[in-house]
C-alpha positions as a printed NumPy array, in Angstrom:
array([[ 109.98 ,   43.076, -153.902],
       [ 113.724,   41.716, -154.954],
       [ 114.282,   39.809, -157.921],
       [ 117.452,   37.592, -158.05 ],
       [ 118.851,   36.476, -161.558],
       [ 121.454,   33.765, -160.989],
       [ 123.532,   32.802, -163.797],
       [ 121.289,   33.075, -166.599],
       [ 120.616,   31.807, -169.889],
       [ 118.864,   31.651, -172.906],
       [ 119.517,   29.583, -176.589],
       [ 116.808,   29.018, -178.629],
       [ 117.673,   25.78 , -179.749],
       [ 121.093,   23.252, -178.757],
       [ 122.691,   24.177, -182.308],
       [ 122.437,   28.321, -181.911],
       [ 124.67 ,   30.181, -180.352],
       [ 123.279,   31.626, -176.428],
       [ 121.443,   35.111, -177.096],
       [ 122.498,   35.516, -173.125],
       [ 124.636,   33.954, -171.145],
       [ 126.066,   33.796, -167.061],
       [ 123.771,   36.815, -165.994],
       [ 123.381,   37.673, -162.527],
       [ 122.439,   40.222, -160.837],
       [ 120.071,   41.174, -157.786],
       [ 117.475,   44.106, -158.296],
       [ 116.468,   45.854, -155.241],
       [ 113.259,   46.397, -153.464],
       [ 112.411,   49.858, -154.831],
       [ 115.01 ,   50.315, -157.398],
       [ 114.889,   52.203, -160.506],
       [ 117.165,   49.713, -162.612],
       [ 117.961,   49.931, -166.157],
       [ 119.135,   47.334, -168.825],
       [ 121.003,   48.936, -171.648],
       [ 122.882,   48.584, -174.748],
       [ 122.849,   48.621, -178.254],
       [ 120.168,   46.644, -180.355],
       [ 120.266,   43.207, -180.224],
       [ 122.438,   42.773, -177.716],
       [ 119.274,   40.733, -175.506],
       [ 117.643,   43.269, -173.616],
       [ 114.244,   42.573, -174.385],
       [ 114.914,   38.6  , -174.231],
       [ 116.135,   39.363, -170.448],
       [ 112.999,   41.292, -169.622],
       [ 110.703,   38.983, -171.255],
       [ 112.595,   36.14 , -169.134],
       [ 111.835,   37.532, -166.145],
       [ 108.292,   38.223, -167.181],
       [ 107.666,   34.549, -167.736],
       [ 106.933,   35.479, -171.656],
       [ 109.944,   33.429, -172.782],
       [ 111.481,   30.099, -171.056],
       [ 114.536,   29.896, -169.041],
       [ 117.21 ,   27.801, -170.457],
       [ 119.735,   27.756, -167.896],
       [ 120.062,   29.226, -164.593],
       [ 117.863,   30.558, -161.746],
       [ 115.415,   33.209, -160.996],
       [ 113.757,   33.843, -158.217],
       [ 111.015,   36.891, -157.056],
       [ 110.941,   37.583, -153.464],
       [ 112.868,   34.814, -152.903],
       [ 110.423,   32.24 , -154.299],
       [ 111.554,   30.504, -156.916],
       [ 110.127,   31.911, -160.372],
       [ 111.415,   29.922, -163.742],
       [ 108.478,   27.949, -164.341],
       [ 105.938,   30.524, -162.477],
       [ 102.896,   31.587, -164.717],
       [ 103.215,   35.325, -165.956],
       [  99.738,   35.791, -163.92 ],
       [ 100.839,   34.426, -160.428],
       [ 104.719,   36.903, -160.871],
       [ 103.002,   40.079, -159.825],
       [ 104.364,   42.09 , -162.575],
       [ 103.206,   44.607, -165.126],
       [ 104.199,   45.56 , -168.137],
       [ 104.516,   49.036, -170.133],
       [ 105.616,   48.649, -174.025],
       [ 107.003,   50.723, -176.376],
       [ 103.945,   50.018, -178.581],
       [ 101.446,   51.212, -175.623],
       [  98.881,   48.142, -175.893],
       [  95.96 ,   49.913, -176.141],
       [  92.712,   48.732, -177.215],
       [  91.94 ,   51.607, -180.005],
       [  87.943,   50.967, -179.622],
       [  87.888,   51.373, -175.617],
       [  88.223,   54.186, -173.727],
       [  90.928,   55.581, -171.785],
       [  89.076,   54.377, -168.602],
       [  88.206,   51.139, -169.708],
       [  91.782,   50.314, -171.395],
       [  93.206,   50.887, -167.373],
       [  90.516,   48.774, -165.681],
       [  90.812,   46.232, -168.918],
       [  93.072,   43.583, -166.601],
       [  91.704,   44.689, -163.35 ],
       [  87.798,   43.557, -165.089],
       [  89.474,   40.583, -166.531],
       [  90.655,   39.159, -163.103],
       [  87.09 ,   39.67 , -162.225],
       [  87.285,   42.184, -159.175],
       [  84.259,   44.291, -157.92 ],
       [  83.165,   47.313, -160.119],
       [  83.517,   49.587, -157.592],
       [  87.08 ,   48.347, -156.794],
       [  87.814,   48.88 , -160.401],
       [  86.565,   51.74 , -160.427],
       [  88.434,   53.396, -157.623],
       [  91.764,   52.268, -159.304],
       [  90.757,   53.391, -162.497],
       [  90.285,   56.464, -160.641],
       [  93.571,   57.156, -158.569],
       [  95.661,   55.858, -161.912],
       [  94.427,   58.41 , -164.013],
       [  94.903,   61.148, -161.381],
       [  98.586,   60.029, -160.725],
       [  99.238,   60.561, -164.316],
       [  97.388,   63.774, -165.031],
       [  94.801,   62.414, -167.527],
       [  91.258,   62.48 , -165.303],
       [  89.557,   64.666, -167.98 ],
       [  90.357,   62.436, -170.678],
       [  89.036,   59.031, -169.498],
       [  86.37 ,   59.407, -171.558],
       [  88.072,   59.564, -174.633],
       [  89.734,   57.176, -177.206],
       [  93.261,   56.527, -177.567],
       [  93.041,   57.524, -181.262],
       [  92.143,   61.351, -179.697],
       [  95.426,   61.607, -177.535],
       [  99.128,   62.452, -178.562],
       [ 101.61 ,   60.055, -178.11 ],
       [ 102.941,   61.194, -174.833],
       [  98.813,   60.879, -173.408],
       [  99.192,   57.148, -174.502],
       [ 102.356,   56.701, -172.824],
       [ 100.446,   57.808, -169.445],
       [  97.357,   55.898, -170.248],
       [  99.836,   52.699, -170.582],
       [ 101.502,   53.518, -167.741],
       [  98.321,   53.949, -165.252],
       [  97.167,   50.368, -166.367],
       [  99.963,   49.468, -164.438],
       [  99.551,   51.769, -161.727],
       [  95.933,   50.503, -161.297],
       [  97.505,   46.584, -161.459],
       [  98.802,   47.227, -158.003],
       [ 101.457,   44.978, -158.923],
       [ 104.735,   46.131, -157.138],
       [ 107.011,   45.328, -159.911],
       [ 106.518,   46.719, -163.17 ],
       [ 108.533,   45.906, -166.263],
       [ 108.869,   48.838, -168.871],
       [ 110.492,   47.981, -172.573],
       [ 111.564,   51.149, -174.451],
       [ 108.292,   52.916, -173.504],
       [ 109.741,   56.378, -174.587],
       [ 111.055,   55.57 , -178.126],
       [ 108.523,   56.692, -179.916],
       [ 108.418,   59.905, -178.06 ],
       [ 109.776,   63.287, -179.967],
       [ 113.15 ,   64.571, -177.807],
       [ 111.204,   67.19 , -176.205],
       [ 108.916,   64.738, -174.603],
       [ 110.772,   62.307, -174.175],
       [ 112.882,   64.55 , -171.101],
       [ 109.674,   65.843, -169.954],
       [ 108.595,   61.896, -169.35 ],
       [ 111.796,   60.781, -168.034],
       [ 110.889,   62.954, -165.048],
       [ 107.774,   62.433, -164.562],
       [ 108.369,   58.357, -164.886],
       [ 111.118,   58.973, -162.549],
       [ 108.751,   61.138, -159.587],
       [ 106.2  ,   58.612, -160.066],
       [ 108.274,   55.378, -159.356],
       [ 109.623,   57.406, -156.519],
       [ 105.835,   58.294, -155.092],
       [ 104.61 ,   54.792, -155.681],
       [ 107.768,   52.722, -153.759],
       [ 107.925,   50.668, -157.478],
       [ 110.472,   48.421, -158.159],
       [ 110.712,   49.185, -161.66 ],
       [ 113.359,   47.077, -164.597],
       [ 113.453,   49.355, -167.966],
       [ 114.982,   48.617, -171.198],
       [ 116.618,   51.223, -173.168],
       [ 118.824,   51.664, -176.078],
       [ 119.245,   54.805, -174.479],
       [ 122.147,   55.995, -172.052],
       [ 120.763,   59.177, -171.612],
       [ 117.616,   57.898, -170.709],
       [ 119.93 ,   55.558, -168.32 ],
       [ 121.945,   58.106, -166.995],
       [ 118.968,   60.439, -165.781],
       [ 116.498,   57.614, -163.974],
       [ 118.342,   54.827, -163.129],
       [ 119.215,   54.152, -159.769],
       [ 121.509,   50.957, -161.147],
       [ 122.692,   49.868, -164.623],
       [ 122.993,   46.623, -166.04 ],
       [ 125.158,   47.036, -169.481],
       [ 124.585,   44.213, -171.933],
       [ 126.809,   43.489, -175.226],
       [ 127.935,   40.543, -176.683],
       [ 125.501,   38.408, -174.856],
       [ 126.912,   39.163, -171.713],
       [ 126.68 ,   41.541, -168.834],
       [ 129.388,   44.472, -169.034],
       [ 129.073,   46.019, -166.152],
       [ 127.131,   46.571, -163.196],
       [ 126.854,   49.933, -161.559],
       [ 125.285,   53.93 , -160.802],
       [ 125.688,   55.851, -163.575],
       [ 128.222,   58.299, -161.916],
       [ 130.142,   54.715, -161.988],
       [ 129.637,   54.153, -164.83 ],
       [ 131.577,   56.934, -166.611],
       [ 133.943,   57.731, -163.861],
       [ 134.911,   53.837, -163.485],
       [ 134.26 ,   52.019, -166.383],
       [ 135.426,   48.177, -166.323],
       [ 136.098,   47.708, -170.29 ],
       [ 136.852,   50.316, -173.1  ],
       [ 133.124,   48.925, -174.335],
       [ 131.544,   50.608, -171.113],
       [ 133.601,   53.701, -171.718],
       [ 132.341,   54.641, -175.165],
       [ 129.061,   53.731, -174.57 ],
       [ 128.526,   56.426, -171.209],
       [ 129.114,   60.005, -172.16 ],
       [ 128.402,   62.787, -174.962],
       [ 130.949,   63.61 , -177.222],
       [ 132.198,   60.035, -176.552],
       [ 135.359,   59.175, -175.16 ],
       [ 138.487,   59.051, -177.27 ],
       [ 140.074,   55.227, -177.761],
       [ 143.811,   55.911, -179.184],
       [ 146.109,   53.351, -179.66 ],
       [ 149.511,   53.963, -177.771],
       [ 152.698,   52.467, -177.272],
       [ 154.072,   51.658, -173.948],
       [ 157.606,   53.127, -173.34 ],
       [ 158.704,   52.769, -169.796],
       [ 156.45 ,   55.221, -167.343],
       [ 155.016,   56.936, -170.631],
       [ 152.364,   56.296, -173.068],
       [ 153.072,   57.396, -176.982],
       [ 150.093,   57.867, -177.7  ],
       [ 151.766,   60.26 , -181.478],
       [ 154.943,   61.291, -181.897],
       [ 154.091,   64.32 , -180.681],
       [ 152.114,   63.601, -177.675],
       [ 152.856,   61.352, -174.71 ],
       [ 151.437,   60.692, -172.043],
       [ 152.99 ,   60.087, -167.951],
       [ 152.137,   57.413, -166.187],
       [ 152.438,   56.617, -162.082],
       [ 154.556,   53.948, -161.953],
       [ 155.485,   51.682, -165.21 ],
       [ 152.508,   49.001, -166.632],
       [ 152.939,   45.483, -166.75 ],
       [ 151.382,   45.05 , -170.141],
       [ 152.326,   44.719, -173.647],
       [ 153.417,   47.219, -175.506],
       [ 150.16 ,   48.102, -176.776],
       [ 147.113,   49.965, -175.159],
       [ 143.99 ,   51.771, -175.64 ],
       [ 143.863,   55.393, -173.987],
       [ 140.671,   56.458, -173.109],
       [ 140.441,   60.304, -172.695],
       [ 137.149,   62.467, -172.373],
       [ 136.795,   65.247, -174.58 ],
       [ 135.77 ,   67.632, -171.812],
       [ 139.267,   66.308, -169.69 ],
       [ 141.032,   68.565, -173.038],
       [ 142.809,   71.402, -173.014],
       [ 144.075,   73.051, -176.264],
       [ 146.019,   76.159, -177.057],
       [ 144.778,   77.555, -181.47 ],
       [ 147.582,   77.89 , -183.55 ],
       [ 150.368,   76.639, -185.507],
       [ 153.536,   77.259, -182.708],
       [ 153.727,   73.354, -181.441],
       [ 151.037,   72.316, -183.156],
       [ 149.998,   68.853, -182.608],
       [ 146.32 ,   68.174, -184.764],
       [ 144.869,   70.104, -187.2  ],
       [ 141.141,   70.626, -187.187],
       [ 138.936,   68.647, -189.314],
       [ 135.353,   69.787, -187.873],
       [ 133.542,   71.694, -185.278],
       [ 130.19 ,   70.927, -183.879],
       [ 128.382,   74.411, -182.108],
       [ 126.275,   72.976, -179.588],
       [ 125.721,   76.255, -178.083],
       [ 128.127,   77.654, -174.915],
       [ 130.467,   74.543, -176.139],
       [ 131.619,   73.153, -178.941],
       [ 132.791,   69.672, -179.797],
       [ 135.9  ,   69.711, -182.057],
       [ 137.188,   66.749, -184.375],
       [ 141.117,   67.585, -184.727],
       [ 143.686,   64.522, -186.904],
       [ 146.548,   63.758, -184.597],
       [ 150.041,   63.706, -186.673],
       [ 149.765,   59.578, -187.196],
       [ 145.988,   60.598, -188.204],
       [ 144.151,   58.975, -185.412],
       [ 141.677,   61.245, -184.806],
       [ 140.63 ,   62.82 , -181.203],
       [ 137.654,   64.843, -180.125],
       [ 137.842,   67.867, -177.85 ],
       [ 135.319,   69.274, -175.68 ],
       [ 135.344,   73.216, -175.853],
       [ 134.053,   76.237, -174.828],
       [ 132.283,   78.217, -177.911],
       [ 133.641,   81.224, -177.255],
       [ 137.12 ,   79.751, -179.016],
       [ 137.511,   80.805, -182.207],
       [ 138.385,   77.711, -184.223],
       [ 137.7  ,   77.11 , -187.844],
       [ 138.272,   73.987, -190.298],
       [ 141.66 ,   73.248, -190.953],
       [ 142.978,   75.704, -187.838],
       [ 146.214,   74.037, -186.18 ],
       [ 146.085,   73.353, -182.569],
       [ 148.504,   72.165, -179.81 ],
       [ 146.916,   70.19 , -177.168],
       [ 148.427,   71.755, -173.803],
       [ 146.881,   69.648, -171.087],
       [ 145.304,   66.162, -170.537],
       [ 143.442,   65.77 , -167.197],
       [ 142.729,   62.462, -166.773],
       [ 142.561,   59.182, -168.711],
       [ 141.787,   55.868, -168.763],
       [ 144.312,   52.957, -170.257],
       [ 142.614,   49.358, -171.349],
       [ 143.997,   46.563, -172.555],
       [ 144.746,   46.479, -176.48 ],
       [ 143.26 ,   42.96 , -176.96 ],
       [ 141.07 ,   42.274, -173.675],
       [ 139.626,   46.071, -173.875],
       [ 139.637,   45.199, -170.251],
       [ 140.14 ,   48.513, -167.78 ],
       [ 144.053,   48.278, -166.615],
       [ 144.287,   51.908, -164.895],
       [ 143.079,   55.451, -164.431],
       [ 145.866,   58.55 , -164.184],
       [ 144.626,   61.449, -162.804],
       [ 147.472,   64.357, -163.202],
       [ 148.291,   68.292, -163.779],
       [ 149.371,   70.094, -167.319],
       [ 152.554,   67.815, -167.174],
       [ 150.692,   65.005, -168.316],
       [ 150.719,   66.254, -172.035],
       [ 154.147,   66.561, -173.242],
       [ 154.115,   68.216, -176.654],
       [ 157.768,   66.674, -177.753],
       [ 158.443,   67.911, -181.353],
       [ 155.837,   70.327, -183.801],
       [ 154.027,   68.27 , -186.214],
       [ 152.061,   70.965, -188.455]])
């Protein structure tokens, strides 16, 4: 089943100020597709939109081509998973799954057989008998998420189900969420906070912020072809560096001691934002050229994520392997910049990407 969001919008009353605004998107047949951003930005007001849960005050949307803004919740064909589970804490496992199924008066038998297969597709057969109080968090998440298995509904709407998951389980769910979406042919819309949690299951991304949708994409797309310097930061651990640089001719001043080429001369102002990955780094320890001097280092095992103050003290993270011996206050000369990303200054609108070799950081005077 497709679902088609044209243009829309949502303000509480004509006074406020819209909590979304212009989206549109279509979400395919069998798609894994994620809504992210950061909190508040209307994620949950979207979902609950197109669950019929909260009106429509502007724009279109449509389910299987029919028409859906004014459709009951009950005749959309959609279930839900929350972050808070839903459960009925004095029911069993069994009879929290068949709770809608019983309520939309269907045969016993037939809820009983869907009862059945749910709880098999999520692993938790020998606990039907049991209440949720006697199950860990992640057995609750499963129990949740076989209600709407046994729904049969082909859409199902999930809002942060993981977040109250410990790190551990939450990876171990994001694959089996993802295999079971997969086995079932589900067309499934999650909300997240999360872009790990986007990166690993989506199959598309819809980035809210500011009311508005970002950007539209794959993940890969996302962080190899972000459309605003917004998008950028948000995709990718460390996150990217945003330096402020001047534009002189076919080069980017990024410090006085480090510029950067460009292909071809920008027809800009003289002002940009430079967006460069800490893993797209290379650096050279010690004071001959020196360029930053270290203020931290992160071990996060075979790499390391070092904070170093640029001579005009903006700062810029480096992605590095762990077996470099670098220590607070160590000078370093970045040698190399692989790739970058320039945005406009004011828009924060993409402008270009520059893919190049070691000549791309010119080390021009030594600044330590």
């Amino acid at each position: 089943m497709t679902i088609t969001l044209k243009q829309l919008a949502k303000k509480y009353d004509e006074s406020s100020q819209p909590v979304l605004k212009d989206v549109s998107v279509q979400i395919n047949d069998g798609e894994f597709f994620v809504i992210v951003g950061p909190s508040g930005c209307g994620k949950s007001t979207l979902l609950r939109m197109i669950a019929g849960l909260t009106s429509i005050t502007a724009g279109q949307l449509t389910i299987n081509g029919q028409l859906a803004n004014d459709m009951p919740p009950k005749d959309r064909a959609l279930s839900m998973v929350f972050q808070s589970y839903a459960l009925f804490p004095f029911m069993t496992v069994a009879e929290n799954v068949g709770f809608g199924l019983k309520s939309r008066k269907l045969p016993a038998a037939e809820i009983e057989n869907r009862v059945k297969d749910a709880l098999a597709m999520v692993n938790l057969t020998e606990f039907r008998l049991r209440k949720p109080k006697a199950l860990s968090g992640g057995q609750r998440q499963r129990v949740a998420l076989a209600r709407a298995i046994a729904s049969d509904a082909k859409i199902c709407l999930m809002d942060e189900p993981l977040s109250n998951l410990d790190a551990q389980l939450r990876a171990k769910m994001r694959i089996e969420l993802k295999q079971l979406q997969r086995n079932l042919g589900l067309t499934v819309i999650y909300v997240t906070h999360d872009q790990v949690e986007a990166m690993t299951m989506a199959d598309r991304v819809l980035v809210l912020n500011d009311r508005k949708v970002q950007q539209v994409d794959t993940p890969v797309n996302l962080y190899q072809h972000p459309q605003n310097a917004f998008v950028a930061q948000f995709f990718g651990t460390p996150q990217i560096n945003l330096l402020s640089a001047d534009v002189l001719g076919n080069e980017l001043v990024v410090d006085s001691t480090l510029h950067l080429k460009l292909n071809g001369n920008l027809n800009v102002d003289n002002k940009v934002l430079v967006g460069i990955r800490p893993s797209d780094i290379q650096i050279e320890i010690g004071p001959k050229n020196a360029n930053a001097r270290v203020t931290t280092v992160s071990y996060l095992g075979d790499q390391s994520v070092i904070s170093a103050v640029l001579n005009d003290t903006q700062t810029i993270r480096i992605l590095a392997d762990s077996t470099i011996s670098v220590v607070v206050d160590d000078l370093i000369k970045i040698t190399a910049i692989e790739g970058f990303d320039v945005f406009d200054a004011h828009s924060k609108e993409f402008i270009t990407r520059q893919k190049g070799d070691l000549q791309h950081a010119r080390i021009t005077s030594q600044a330590y």
